[in-house]
C-alpha positions as CSV (number, residue, x, y, z in Angstrom):
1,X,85.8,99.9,79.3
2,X,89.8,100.0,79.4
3,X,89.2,102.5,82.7
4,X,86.4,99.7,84.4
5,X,88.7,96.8,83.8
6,X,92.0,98.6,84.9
7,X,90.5,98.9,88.8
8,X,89.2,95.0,89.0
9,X,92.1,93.7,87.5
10,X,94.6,96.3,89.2
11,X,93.4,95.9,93.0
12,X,93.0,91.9,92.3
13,X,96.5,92.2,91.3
14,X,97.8,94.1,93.4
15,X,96.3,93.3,97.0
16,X,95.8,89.7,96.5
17,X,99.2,88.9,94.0
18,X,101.5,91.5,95.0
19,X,100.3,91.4,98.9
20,X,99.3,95.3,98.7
21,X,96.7,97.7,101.1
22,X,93.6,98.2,99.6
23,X,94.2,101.9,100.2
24,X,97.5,102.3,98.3
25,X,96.6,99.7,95.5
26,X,93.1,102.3,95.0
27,X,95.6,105.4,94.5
28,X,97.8,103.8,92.1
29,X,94.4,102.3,90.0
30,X,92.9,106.1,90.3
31,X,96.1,107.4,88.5
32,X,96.0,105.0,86.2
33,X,92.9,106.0,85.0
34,X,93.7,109.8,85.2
35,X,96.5,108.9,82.9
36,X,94.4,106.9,80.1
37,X,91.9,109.8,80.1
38,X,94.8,111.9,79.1
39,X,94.6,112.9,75.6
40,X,98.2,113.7,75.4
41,X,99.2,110.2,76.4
42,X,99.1,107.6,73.4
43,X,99.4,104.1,74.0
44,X,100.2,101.1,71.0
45,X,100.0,97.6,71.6
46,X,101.3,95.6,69.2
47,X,98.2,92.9,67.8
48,X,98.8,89.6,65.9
49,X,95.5,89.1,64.0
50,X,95.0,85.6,63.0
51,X,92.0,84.5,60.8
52,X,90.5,81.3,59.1
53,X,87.9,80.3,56.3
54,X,86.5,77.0,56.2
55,X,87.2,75.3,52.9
56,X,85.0,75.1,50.0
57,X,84.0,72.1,49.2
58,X,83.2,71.6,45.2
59,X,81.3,68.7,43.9
């Protein structure tokens, strides 16, 4: 999913933000990918988790 998202963001990013080629933006999003499939690489984000119950109301 993370591999799918990286080339529609990227090349949106890149070509239409940043002003890129289509050509070199597609080589940069293809080693991107190469590199997440790469089991020796380990990414960590950092998450904030932030969750809710509605009140119980008693009668």
């Amino acid at each position: 999913m993370v591999q799918q998202a990286v080339e529609a963001y990227g090349l949106r990013l890149f070509t239409q933000v940043l002003g890129w080629e289509v050509g070199p933006a597609q080589i940069l999003m293809a080693l991107v990918k190469r590199n997440l499939r790469d089991k020796h690489t380990h990414a960590y984000v950092k998450e904030v988790v932030v969750y809710g119950r509605k009140p119980l109301h008693h009668k």
